[in-house]
RODO-2510 file (C-alpha; in nm, 4 decimals, decimal comma):
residues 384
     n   res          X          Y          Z
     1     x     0,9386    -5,2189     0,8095
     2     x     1,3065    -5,1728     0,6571
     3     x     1,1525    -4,9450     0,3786
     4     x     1,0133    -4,6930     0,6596
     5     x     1,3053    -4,7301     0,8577
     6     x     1,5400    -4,6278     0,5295
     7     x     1,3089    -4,3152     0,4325
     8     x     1,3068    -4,1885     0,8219
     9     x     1,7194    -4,2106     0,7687
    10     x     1,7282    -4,0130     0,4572
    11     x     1,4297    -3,7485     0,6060
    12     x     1,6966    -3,7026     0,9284
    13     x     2,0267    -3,6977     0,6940
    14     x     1,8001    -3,4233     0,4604
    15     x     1,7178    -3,2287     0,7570
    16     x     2,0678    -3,2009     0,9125
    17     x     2,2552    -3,1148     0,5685
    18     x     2,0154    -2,8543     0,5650
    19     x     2,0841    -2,7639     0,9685
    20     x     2,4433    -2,7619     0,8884
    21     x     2,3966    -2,5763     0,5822
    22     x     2,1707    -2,3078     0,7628
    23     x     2,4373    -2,2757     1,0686
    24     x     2,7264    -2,2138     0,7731
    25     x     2,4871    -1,9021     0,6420
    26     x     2,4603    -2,0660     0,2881
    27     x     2,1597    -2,1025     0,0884
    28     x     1,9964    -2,4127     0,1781
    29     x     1,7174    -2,3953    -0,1001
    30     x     1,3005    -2,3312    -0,1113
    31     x     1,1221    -2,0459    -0,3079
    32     x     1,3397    -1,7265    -0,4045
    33     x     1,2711    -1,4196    -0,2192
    34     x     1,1994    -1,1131    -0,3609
    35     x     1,5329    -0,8718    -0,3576
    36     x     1,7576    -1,1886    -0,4688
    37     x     1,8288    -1,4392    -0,7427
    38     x     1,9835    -1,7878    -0,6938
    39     x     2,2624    -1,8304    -0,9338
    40     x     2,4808    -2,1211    -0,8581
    41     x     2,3005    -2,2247    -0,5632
    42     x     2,4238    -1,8283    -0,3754
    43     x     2,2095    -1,5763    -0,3491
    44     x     2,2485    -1,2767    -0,5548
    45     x     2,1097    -0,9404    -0,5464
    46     x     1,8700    -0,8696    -0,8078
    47     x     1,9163    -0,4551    -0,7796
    48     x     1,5724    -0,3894    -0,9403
    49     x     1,3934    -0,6002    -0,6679
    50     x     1,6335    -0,5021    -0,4033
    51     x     1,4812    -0,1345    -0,4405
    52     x     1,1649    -0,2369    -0,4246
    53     x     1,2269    -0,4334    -0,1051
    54     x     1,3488    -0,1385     0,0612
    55     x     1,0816     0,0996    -0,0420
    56     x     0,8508    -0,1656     0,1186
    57     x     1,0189    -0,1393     0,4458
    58     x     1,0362     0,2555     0,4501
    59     x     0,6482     0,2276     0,3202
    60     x     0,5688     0,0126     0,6219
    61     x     0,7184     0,2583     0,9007
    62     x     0,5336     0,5926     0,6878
    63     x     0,1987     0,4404     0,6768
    64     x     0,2211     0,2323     1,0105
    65     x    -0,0411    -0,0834     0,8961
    66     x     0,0401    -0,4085     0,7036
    67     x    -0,3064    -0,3256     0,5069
    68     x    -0,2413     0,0323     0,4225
    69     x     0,0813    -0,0928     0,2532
    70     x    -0,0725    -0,3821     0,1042
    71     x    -0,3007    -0,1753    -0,0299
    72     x    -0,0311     0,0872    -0,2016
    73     x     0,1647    -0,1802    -0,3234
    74     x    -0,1634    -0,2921    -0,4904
    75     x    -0,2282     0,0262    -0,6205
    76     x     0,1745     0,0169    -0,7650
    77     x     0,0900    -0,3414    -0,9473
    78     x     0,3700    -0,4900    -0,7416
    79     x     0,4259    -0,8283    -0,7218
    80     x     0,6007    -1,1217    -0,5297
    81     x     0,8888    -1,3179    -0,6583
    82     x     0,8167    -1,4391    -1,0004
    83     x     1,0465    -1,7482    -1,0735
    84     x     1,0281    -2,0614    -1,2365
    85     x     1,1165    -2,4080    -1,1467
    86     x     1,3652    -2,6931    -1,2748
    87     x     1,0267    -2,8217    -1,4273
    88     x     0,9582    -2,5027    -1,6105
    89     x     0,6539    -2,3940    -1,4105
    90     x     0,6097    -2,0533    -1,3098
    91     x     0,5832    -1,9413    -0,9330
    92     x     0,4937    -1,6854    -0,7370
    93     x     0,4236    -1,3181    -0,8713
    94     x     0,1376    -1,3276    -0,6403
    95     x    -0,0793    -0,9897    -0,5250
    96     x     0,0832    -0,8964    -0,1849
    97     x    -0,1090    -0,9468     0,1562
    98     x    -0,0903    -0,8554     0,5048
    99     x     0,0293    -1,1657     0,5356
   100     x     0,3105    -1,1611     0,2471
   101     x     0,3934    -0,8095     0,3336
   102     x     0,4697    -0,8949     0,7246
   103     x     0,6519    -1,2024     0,5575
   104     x     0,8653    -0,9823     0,3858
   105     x     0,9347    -0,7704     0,7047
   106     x     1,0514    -1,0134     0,9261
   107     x     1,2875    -1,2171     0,6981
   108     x     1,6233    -1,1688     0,8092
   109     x     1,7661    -1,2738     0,5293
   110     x     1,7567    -0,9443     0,3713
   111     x     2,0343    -0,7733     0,6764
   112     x     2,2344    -1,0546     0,5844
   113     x     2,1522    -1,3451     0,7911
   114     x     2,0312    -1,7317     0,7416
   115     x     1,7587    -1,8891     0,9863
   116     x     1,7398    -2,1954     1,1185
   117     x     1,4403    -2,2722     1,3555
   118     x     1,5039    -2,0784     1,6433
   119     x     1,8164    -2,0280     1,4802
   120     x     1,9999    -1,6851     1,3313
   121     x     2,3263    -1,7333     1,1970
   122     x     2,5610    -1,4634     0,9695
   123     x     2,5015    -1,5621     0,5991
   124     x     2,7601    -1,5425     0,3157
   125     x     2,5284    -1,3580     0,0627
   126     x     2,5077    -0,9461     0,1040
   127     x     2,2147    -0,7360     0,2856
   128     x     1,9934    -0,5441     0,1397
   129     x     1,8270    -0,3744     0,3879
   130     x     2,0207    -0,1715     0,6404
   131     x     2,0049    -0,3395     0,9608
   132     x     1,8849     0,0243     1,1472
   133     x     1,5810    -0,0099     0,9288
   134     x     1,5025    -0,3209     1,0030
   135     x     1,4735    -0,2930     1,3766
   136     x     1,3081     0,0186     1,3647
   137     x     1,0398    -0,2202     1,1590
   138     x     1,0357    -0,5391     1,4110
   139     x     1,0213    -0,2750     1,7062
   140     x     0,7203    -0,1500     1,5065
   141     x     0,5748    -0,4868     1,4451
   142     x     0,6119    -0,6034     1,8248
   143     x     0,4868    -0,2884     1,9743
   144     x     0,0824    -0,4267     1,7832
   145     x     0,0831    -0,2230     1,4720
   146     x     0,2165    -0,5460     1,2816
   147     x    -0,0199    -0,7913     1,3987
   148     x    -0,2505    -0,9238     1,1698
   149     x    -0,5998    -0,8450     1,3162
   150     x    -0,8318    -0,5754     1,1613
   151     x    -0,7228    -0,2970     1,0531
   152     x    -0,7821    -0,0093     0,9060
   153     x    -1,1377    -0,0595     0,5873
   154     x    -1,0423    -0,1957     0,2480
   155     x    -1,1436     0,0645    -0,0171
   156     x    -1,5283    -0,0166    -0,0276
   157     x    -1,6504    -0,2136    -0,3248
   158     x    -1,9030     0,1078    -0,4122
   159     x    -1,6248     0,3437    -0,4329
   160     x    -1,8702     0,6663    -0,4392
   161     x    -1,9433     0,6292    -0,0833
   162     x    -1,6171     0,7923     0,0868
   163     x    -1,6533     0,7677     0,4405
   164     x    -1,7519     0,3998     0,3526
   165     x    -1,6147     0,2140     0,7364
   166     x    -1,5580     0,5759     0,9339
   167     x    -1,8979     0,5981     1,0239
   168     x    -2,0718     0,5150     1,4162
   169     x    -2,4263     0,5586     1,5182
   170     x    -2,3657     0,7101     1,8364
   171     x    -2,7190     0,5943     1,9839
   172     x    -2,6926     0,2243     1,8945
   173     x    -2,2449     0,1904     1,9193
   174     x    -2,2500    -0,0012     1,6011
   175     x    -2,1026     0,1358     1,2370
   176     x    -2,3439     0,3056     0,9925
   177     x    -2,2799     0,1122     0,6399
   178     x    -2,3241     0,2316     0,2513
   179     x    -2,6632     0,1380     0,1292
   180     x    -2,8572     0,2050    -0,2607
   181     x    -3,2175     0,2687    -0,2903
   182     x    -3,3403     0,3299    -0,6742
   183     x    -3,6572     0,5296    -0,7048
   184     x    -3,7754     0,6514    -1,0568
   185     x    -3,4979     0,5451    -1,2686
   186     x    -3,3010     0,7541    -0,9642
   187     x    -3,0217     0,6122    -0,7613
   188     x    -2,9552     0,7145    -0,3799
   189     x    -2,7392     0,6431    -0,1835
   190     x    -2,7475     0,6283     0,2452
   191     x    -2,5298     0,5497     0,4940
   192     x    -2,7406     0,3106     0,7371
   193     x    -2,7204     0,1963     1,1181
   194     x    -2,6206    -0,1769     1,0439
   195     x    -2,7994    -0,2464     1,4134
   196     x    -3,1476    -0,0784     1,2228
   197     x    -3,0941    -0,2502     0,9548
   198     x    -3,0646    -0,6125     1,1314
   199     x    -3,2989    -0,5493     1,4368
   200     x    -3,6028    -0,2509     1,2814
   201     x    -3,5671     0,0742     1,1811
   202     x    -3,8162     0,1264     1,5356
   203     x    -3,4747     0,0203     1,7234
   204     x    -3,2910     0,3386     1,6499
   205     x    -3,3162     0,6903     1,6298
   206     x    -3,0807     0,7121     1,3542
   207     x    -3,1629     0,4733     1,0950
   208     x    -3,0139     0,6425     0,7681
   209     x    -2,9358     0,9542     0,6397
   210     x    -2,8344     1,0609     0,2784
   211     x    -2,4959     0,9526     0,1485
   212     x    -2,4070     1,3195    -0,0489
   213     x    -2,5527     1,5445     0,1892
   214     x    -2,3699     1,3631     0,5020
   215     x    -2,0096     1,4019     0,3045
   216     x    -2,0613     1,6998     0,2024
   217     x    -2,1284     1,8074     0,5823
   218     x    -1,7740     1,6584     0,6757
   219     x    -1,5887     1,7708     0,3861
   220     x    -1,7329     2,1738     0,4588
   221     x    -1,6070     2,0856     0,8032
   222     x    -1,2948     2,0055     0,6826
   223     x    -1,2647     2,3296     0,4902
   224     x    -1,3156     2,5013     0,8059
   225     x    -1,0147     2,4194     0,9741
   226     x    -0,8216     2,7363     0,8920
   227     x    -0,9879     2,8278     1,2249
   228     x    -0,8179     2,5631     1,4128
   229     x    -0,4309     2,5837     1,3573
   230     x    -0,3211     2,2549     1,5209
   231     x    -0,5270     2,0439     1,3624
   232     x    -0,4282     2,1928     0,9930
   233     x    -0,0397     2,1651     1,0921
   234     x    -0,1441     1,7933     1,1495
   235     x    -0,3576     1,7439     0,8687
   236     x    -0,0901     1,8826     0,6229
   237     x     0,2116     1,7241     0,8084
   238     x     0,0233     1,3674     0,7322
   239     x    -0,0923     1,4518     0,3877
   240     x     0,2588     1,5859     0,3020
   241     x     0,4012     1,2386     0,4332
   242     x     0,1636     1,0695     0,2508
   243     x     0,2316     1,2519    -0,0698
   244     x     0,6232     1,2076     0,0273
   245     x     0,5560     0,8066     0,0397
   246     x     0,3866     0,8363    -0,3235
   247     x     0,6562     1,0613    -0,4609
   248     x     0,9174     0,7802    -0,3177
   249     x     0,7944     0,5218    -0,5010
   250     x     0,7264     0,7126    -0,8225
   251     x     1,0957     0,7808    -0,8371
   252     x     1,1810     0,3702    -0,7580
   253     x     0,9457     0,3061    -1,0564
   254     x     1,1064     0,6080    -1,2472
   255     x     1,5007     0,4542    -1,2030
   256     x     1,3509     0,0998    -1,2858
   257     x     1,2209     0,2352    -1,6079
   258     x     1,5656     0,3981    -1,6952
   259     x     1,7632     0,1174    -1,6187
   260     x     1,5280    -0,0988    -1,8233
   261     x     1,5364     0,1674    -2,1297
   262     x     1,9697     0,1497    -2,1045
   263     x     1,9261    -0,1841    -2,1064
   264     x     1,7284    -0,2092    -2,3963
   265     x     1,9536     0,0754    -2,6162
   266     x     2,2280    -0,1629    -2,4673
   267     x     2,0780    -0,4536    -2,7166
   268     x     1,9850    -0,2087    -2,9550
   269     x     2,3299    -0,0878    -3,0041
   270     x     2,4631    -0,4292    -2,9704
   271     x     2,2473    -0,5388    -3,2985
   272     x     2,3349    -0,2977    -3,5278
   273     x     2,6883    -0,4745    -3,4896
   274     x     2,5579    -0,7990    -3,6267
   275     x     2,7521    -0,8991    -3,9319
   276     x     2,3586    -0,9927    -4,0886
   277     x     2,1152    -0,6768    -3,9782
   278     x     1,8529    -0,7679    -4,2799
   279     x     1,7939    -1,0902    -4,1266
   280     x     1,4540    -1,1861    -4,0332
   281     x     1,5581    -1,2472    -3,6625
   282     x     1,7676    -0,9406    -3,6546
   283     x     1,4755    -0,7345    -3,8055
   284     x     1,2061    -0,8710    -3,5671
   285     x     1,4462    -0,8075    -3,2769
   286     x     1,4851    -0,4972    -3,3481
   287     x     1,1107    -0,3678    -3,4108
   288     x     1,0398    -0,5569    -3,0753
   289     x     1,2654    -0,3777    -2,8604
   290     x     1,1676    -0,0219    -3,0336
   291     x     0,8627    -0,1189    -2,9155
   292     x     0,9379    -0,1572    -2,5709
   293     x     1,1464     0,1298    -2,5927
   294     x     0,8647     0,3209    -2,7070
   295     x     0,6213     0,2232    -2,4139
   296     x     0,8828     0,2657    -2,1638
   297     x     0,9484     0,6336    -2,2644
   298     x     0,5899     0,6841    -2,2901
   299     x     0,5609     0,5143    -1,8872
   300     x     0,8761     0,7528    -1,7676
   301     x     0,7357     1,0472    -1,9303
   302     x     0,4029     0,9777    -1,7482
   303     x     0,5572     0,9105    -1,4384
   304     x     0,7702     1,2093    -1,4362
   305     x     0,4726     1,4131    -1,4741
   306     x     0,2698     1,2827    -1,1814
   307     x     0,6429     1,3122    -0,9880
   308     x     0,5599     1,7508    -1,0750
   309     x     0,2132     1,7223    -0,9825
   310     x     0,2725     1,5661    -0,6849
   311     x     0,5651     1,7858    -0,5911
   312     x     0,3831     2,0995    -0,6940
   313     x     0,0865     1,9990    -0,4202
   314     x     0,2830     2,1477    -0,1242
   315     x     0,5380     2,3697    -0,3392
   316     x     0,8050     2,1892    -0,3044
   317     x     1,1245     2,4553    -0,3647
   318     x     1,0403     2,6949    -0,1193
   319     x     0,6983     2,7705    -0,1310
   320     x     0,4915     2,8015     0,1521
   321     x     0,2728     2,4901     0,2368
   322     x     0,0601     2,5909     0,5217
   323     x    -0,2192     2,7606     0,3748
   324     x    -0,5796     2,6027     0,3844
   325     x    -0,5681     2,6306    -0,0554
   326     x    -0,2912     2,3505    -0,0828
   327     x    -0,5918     2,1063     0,0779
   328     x    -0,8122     2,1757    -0,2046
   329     x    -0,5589     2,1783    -0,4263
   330     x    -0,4682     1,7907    -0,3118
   331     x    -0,8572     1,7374    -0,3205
   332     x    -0,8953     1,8164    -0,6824
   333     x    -0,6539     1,6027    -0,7534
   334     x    -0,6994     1,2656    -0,5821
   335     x    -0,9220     1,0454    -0,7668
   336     x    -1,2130     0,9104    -0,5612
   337     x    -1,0144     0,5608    -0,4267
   338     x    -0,7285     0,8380    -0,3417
   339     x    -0,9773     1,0439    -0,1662
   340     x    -1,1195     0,7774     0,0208
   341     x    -0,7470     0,6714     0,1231
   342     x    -0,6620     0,9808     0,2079
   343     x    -0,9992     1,0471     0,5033
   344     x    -0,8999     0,7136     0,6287
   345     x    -0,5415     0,8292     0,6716
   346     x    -0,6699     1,1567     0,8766
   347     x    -0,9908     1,0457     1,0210
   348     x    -1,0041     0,7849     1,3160
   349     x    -1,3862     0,7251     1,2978
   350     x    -1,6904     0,9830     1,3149
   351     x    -1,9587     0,9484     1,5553
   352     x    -2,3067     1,0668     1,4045
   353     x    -2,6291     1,1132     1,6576
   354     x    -2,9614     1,0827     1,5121
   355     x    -3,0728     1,2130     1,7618
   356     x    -2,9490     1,5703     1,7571
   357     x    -2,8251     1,5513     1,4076
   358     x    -2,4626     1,6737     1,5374
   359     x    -2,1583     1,4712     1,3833
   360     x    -1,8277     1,4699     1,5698
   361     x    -1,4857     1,4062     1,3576
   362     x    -1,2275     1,1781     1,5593
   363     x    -0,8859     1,2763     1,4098
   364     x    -0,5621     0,9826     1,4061
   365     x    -0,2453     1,0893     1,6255
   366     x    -0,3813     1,4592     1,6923
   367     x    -0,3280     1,6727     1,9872
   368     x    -0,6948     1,8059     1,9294
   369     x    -0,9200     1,4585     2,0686
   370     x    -1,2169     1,5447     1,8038
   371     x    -1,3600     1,8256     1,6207
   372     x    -1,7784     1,8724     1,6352
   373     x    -1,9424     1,9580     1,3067
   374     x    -2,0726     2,3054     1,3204
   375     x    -2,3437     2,1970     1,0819
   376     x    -2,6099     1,9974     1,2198
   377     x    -2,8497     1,7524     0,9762
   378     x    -3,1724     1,7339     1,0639
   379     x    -3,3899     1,4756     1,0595
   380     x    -3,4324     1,4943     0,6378
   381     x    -3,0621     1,4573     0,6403
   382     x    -3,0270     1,8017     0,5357
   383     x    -2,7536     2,0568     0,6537
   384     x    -2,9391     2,2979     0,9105
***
């Protein structure tokens, strides 16, 4: 009909105003990104986003998965674009996922350029992530690290059970899972071969053994490599990176909350110039941005302390950082989700034999291939 033949028309003129827009690196429209604000139909750097933006990409080439920095950006309560529409409806400010964060990566808007299909053209807004950076991310991406298959666990939903995902019955090839037996008003807790579980316990030699006793056997392990030099070096050189990463985005948060607080003394100072101050508004103005002030004093002050903390885990300012002490020190400290990050960050998987009782440590990116357990559980599950 004439009416279909008129919208097809309009559909081909909308897409190639939006070609030719595209090819003369404007804005062409859609959803915001995160890192810029449309004003006037140009993009605009939103500095507080922008910094966030870049942190992601530095996170991404420290922690090497889409999950892990998922994860850490969950941990940081940071969001996607919040913005609102010409109908007034809020958008976005969405949990990130694998998905959003490898979104983010790739989007070449943010060295400065507009795409169009196949498409890259120079755009006329500013970059915000140095283009060095950004290869160094899609090399990353293409060489498989990026891709979005499994990766490394999720924090379990029991958190006690830290090796929660780490675990492989060596006699049976499959992974040994977090299980809860409750005996007596008692609660215990077992890591079992899913393959028993599913199939018999008769089907394998392993079938569980005790959740505290099992950790504990690792984590004495772990306390025992002062003996093994190379694999400390490692151990520390990952921790301290991962402690670097935290301490990184602590500080973004930190100069976010100090731009926010000069803002707000800004408007303070700016009110206390109005030719009215006892008025109503005025007042209420006022006693709400004390109040903000207030909170985001109290949030720097508590941020700058975790900043020390963190900093004082490997001595930063000269003190030595290879001694055995500093990895208890970070122990004590984590809280259990951190701990449980932190063993998947070091340990590739750990194979446990029910048949012997011996459990063998599989290290990530070590010289050293594995480390066996000098400690041996026996068949109670205790250490022998």
């Amino acid at each position: 009909s004439f009416a279909q033949f008129e919208r097809e028309i309009i559909s081909e003129r909308t897409r190639d105003k939006i070609a030719a827009t595209r090819r003369k690196g404007k804005w062409s429209g859609g959803a915001p990104v995160l890192g810029y604000d449309v004003i006037s139909g140009r993009l605009i750097i939103n500095e507080e986003e922008a910094e966030w933006v870049r942190e992601i990409f530095q996170l991404y080439l420290d922690l090497g998965s889409l999950q892990k920095v998922a994860d850490e950006l969950e941990n940081r309560c940071w969001r996607t674009k919040l913005w609102v529409t010409k109908g007034g409806r809020s958008r976005g400010g969405l949990p990130f996922t694998r998905l959003l964060v490898r979104t983010l990566l790739i989007n070449v808007l943010y060295i400065g350029q507009v795409r169009y299909k196949e498409e890259v053209h120079p755009g006329q807004h500013s970059a915000i992530v140095d283009p060095e950076l950004f290869e160094k991310v899609r090399e990353r991406l293409k060489s498989g690290s990026g891709k979005l298959t499994p990766g490394f666990p999720r924090i379990p939903r029991h958190p006690k059970s830290l090796l929660a995902g780490l675990i492989r019955c060596v006699a049976c090839g499959t992974r040994m899972v977090p299980s809860q037996t409750k005996k007596q008003g008692r609660r215990y807790r077992y890591y079992v071969c899913s393959h028993a579980q599913k199939h018999g316990w008769h089907t394998c030699p392993s079938k569980a053994v005790p959740g505290g006793e099992f950790e504990q056997a690792v984590l004495d392990q772990l306390n025992e490599l002062e003996h093994s030099p190379d694999i400390v070096n490692e151990t520390l050189a990952q921790v301290r990176r991962l402690v670097e990463t935290r301490i990184r985005g602590r500080e973004v948060e930190r100069r976010l909350l100090s731009s926010k607080l000069e803002h707000y003394h800004s408007e303070l100072r700016g009110i206390t110039l109005n030719p009215d101050p006892t008025s109503e508004r005025v007042i209420a103005r006022t006693a709400k941005l004390n109040n903000k002030i207030t909170q985001a004093e109290k949030q720097r002050f508590d941020l700058v302390q975790e900043i020390e903390k963190l900093r004082t885990i490997f001595g930063y300012g000269g003190e030595h950082a290879g001694t055995l002490a500093k990895f208890d020190r970070i122990w004590e400290y984590m809280s259990t989700r951190k701990r449980i990050r932190f063993l998947h960050l070091i340990i590739e998987h750990i194979d446990y034999d029910g048949r012997t009782g011996e459990i063998e440590i599989f290290f990530h990116d070590t010289g050293i291939k594995a480390l066996k357990v000098a400690e041996t559980l026996d068949e109670q599950g205790q250490v022998a």
